[in-house]
Residue, then its C-alpha position, 0 to 999 in steps of 0.5 A: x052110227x051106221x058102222x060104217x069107216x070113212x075114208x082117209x082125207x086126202x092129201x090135199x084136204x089135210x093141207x087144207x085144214x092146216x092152212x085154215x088152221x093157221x090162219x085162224x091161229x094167226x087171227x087169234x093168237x098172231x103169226x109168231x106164236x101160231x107159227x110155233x104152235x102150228x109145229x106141233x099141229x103139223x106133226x098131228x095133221x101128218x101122223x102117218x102119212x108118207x115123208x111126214x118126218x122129212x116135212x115135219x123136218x122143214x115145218x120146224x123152221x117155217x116163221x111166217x104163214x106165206x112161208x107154211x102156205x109155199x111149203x105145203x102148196x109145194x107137196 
């Protein structure tokens, strides 16, 4: 409306909003398939971020929440 570029989030609200994304996912859908489809989500919420081939790598192994949420709470 004004013109105006907004900002990048920062890196923390990104791990934010995967995480509630998950969560949500996991609700909804349970924790086996929402881990398998937060993958992909993964790779989106990181497109261009700096090592996201290296964390994408990792998150294509991550079967379970507490295990997404200890590998993004490590970056």
């Amino acid at each position: 409306e004004t013109g105006e570029i907004l900002p990048q989030p920062s890196l923390s609200e990104i791990r934010d909003m995967i995480l509630r994304h998950a969560r949500l996912q996991v609700e909804y859908k349970g924790e086996f398939i929402a881990m398998r489809e937060m993958r992909k989500h993964v790779a989106w919420y990181t497109k261009g971020l700096h090592g996201a081939a290296k964390l994408r790598e990792k998150i294509n192994t991550v079967e379970s929440y507490p295990e997404l949420e200890n590998l993004l709470t490590s970056l």
